[in-house]
KOLBA-645982 format. One record per residue: residue in one letter; x, y, z of N, C-alpha, C in turn. Coordinates in steps of 0.02 Angstrom, whole numbers, padded with zeros to 5 digits, always signed. Layout:
N
AXYZXYZXYZ/...
//
This chain:
202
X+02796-01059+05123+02739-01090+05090+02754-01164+05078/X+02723-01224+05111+02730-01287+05119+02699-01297+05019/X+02704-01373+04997+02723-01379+04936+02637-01392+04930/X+02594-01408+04961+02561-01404+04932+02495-01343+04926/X+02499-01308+04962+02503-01249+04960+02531-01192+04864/X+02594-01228+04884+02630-01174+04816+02592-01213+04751/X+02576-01266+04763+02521-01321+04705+02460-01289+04690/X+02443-01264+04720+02355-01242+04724+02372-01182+04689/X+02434-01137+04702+02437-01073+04672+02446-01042+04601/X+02481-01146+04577+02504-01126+04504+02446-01105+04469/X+02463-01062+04415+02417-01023+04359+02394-01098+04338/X+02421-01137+04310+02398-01177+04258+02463-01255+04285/X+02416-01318+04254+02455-01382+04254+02407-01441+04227/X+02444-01490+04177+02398-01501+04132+02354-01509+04109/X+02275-01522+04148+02217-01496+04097+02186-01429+04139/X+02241-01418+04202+02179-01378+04230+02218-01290+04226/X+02158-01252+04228+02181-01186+04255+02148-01170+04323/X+02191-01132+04377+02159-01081+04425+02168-01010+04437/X+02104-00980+04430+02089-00921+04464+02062-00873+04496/X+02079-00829+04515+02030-00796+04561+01962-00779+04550/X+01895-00757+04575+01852-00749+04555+01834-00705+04622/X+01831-00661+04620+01800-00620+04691+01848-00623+04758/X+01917-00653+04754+01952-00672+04812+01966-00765+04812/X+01890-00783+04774+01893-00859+04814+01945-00887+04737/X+01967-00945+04741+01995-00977+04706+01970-01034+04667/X+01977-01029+04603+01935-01088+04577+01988-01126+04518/X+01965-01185+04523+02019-01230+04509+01976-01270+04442/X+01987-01256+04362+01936-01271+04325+01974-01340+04292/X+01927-01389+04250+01982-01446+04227+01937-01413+04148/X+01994-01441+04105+01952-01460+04042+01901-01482+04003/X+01902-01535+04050+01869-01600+04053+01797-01579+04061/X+01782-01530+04116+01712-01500+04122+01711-01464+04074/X+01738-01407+04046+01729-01378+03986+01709-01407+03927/X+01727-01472+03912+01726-01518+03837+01637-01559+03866/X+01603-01564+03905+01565-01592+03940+01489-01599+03874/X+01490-01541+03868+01433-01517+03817+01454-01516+03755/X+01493-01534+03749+01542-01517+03664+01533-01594+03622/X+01480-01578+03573+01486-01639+03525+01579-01650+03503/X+01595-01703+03456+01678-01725+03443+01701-01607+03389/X+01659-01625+03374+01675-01580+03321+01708-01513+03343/X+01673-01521+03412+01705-01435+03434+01746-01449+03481/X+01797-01518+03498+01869-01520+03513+01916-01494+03492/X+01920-01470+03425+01995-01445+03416+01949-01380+03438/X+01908-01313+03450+01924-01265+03463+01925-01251+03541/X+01894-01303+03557+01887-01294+03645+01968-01326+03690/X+01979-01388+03623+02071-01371+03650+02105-01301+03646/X+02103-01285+03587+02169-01231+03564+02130-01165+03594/X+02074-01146+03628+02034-01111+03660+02071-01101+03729/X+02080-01174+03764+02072-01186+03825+02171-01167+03840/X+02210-01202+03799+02276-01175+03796+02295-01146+03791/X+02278-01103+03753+02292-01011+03737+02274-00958+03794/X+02229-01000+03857+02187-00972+03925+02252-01003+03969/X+02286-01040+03965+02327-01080+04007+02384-01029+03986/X+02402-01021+03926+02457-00962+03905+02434-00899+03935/X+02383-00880+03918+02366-00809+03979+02375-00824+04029/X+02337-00878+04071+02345-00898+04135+02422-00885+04166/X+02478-00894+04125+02537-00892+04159+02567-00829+04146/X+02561-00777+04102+02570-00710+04077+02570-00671+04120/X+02483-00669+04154+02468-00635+04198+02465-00645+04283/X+02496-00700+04290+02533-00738+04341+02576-00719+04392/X+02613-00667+04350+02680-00658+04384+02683-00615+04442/X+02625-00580+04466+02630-00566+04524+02588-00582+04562/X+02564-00645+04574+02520-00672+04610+02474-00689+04544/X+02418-00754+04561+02382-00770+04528+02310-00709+04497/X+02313-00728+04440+02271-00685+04388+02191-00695+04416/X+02157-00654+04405+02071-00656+04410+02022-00638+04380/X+01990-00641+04374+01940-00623+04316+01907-00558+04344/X+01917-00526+04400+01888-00473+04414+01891-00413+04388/X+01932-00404+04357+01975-00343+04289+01954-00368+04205/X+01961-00436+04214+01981-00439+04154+01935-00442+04093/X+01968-00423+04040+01916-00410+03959+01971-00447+03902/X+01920-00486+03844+01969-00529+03811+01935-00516+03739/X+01982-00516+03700+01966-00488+03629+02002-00568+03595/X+01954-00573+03556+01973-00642+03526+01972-00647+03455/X+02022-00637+03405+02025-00661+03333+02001-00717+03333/X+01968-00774+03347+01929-00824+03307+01843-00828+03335/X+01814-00822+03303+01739-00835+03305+01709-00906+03322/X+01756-00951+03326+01740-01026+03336+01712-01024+03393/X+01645-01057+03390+01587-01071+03475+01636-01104+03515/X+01678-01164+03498+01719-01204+03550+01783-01159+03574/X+01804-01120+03540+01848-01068+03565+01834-01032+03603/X+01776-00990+03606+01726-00942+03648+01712-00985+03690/X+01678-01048+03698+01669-01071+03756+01716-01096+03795/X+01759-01107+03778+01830-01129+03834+01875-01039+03836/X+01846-00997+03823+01858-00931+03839+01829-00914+03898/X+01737-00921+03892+01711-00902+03932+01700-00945+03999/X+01728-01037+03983+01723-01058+04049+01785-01055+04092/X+01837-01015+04065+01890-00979+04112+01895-00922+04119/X+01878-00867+04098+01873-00784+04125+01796-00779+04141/X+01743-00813+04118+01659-00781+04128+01682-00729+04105/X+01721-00710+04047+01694-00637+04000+01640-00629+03965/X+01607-00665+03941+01552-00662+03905+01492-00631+03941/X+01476-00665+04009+01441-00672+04051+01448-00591+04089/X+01510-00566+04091+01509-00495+04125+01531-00428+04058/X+01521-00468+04007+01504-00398+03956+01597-00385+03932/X+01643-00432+03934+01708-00417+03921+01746-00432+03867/X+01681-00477+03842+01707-00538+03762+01702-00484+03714/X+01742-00464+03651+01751-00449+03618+01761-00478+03570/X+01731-00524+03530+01745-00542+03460+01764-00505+03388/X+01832-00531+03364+01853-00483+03323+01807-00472+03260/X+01813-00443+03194+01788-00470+03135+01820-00423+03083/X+01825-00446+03003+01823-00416+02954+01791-00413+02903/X+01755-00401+02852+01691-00409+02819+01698-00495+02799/X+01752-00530+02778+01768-00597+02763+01755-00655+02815/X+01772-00623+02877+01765-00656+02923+01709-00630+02972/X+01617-00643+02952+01590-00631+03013+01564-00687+03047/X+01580-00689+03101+01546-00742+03173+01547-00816+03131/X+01611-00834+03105+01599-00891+03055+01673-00902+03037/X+01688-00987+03054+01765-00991+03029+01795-00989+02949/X+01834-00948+02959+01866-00956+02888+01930-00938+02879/X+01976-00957+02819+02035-00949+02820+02074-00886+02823/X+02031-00837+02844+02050-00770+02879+02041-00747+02950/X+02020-00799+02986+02005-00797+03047+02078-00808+03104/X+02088-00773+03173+02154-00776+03199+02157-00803+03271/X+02218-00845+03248+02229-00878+03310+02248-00850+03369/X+02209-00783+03386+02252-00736+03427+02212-00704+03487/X+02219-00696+03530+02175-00674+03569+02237-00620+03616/X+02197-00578+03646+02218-00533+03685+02170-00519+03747/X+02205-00536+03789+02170-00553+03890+02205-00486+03930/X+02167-00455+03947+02180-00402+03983+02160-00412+04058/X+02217-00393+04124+02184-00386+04196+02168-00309+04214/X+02192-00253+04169+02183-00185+04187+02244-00153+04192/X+02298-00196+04204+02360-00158+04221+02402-00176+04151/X+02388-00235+04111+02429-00262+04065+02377-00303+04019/X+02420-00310+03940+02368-00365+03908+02446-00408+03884/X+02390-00473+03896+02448-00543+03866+02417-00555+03784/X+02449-00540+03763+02427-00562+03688+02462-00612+03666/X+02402-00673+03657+02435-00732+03650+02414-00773+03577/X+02458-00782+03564+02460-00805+03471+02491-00872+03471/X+02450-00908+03421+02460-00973+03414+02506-00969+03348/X+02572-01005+03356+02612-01013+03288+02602-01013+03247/X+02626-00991+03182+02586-00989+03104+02581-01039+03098/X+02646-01109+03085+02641-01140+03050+02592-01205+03079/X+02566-01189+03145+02529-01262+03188+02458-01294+03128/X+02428-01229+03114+02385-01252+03061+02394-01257+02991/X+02383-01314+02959+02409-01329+02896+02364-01292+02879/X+02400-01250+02795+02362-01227+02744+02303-01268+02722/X+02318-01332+02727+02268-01369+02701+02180-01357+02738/X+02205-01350+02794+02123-01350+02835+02115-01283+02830/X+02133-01228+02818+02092-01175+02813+02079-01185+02724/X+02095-01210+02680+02053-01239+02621+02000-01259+02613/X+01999-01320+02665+01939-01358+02655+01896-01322+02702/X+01894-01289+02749+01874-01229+02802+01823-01175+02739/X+01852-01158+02693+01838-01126+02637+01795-01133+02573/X+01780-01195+02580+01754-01250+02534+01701-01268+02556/X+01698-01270+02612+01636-01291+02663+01603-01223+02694/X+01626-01162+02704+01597-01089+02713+01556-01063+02643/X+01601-01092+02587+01572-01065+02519+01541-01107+02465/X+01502-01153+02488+01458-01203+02447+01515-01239+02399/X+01555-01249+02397+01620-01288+02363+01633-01376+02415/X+01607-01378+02449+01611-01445+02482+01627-01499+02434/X+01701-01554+02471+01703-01600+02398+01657-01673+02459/X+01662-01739+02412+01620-01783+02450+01666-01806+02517/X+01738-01788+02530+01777-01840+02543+01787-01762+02611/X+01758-01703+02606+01779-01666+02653+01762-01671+02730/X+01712-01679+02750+01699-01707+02813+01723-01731+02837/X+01738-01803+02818+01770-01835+02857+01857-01806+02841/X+01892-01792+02787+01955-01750+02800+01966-01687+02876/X+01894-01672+02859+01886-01615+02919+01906-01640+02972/X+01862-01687+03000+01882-01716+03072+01919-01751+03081/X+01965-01780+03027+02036-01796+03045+02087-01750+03041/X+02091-01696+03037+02135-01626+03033+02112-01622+03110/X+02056-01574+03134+02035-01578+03194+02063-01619+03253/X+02060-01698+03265+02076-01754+03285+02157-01731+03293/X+02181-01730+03219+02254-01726+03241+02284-01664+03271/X+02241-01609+03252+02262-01555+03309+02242-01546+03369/X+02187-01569+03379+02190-01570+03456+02224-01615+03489/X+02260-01676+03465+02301-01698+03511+02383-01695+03513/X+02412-01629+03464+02455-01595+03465+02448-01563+03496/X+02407-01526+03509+02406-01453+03551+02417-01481+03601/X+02415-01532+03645+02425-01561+03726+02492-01579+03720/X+02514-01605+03664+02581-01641+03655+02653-01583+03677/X+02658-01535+03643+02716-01493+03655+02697-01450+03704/X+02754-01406+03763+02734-01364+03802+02694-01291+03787/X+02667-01249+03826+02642-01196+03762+02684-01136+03766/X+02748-01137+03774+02779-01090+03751+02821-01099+03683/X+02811-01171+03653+02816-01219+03599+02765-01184+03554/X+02688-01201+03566+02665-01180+03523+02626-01112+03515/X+02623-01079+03576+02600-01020+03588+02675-00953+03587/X+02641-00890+03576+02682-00849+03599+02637-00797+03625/X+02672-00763+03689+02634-00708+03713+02695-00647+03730/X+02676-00588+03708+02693-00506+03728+02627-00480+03764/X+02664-00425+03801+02626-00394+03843+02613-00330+03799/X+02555-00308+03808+02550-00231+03778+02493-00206+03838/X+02492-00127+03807+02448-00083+03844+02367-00111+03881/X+02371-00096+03940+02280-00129+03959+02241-00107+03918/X+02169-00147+03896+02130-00121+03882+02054-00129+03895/X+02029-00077+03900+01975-00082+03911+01892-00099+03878/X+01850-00122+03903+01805-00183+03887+01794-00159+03822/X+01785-00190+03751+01757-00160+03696+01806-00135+03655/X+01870-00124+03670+01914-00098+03664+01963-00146+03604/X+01989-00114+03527+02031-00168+03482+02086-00145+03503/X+02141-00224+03471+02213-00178+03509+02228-00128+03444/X+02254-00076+03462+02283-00047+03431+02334-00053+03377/X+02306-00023+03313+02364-00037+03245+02339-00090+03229/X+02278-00156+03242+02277-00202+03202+02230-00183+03137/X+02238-00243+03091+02198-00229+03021+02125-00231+03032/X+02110-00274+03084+02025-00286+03101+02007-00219+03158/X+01948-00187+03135+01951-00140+03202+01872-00143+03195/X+01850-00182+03168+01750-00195+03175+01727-00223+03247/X+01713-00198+03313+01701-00251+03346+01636-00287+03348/X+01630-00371+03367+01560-00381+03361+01491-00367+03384/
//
C-alpha cells in the first residue's frame, strides 16, 4: 500500500474523519459540520465531533469503521453535539440515535448531563468518555442558573468565554489525552448500555 493510499485510510487526522458509507468512502472536515452553527454551539459541535474521531479510531482496527451497522447512544442532549454526531454516523437519519435522559436531565443541558457516548458497529461498542476534570465545575453552575431562572447579569457573556476556552482545548491535546474509550458488548438500535443509572430512552 503506497503512502498515499495508507492516508486516505486513516480513521481520523486533524479536523477530518473518514468512513465508509455503503462501500464508498467519505472523507468529512469539521469545518462543514460548524457551517450552520451560530458561535454558541462550538463548544458542543467540537467536543461532539472529537469524541466521533475517538470512535473513529476504536472501531478502526480492523479496517476502517462505517456507518452501515452502526447505532450511538449519547449522554448529552446538546443540538451541537447531536449534530456533529449525526454529520458523521447519519444515525439520526437511519433511526440509530439514542439520546440518553433522567427526569433532571430532559433534551436540555444541565449539570447532570454526560460527556459520554457509546458507538456501536454490531460486533463491538467504543464507549467513549470525556475526562471528568476537562469541564470546570464552574460551567455546569452557571449551565444551572441559566436552565433554572437564576441567571446573574454577568452570565452570558461568562458562558461564552468558558465555551471559547473549551473548544480550543479540545483541539489542543491528543484525544487519548482527553478522551477515554473501552469496548463493551454490541448493541442494538434503542438499546441502553447496560448497568447504567439512566435507562429512560428518548
Amino acid at each position: 500500500m503506497d503512502e498515499s493510499t495508507a492516508l486516505r485510510l486513516l480513521p481520523t487526522e486533524g479536523l477530518v474523519v473518514r468512513i465508509k458509507d455503503e462501500g464508498a468512502l467519505l472523507t468529512l472536515d469539521y469545518q462543514e459540520s460548524t457551517a450552520k452553527h451560530r458561535q454558541s454551539l462550538w463548544w458542543g459541535t467540537a467536543v461532539g465531533w472529537r469524541a466521533m474521531q475517538m470512535a473513529a479510531m476504536a472501531l478502526s482496527t480492523d479496517g476502517l469503521w462505517s456507518r452501515d451497522n452502526l447505532s450511538v447512544v449519547s449522554g448529552h442532549p446538546g443540538p451541537g453535539v447531536l449534530d456533529s454526531i449525526n454529520f458523521v454516523t447519519d444515525a439520526g437519519a437511519r433511526d440509530a440515535l439514542t439520546v440518553m435522559q433522567n427526569p433532571n436531565c430532559v433534551s436540555r443541558c444541565n449539570s447532570e448531563m454526560k460527556f459520554e457516548w457509546w458507538v456501536s458497529d454490531g460486533v463491538k461498542t467504543a464507549h467513549v468518555a470525556l475526562r471528568d476534570d476537562f469541564v470546570d465545575r464552574g460551567f455546569y453552575e452557571l449551565i444551572d442558573r441559566r436552565v433554572y431562572n437564576e441567571k446573574r447579569d454577568d452570565d452570558d457573556e461568562l458562558f461564552e468565554l468558558y465555551k471559547v476556552n473549551m473548544s480550543a482545548r479540545i483541539w489542543v491535546a491528543p484525544l487519548d489525552v482527553n478522551f477515554s474509550v473501552n469496548y463493551q458488548a454490541p448493541l442494538a438500535k434503542g438499546e441502553i448500555p447496560a448497568g447504567h443509572a439512566w435507562s429512560v430512552p428518548a
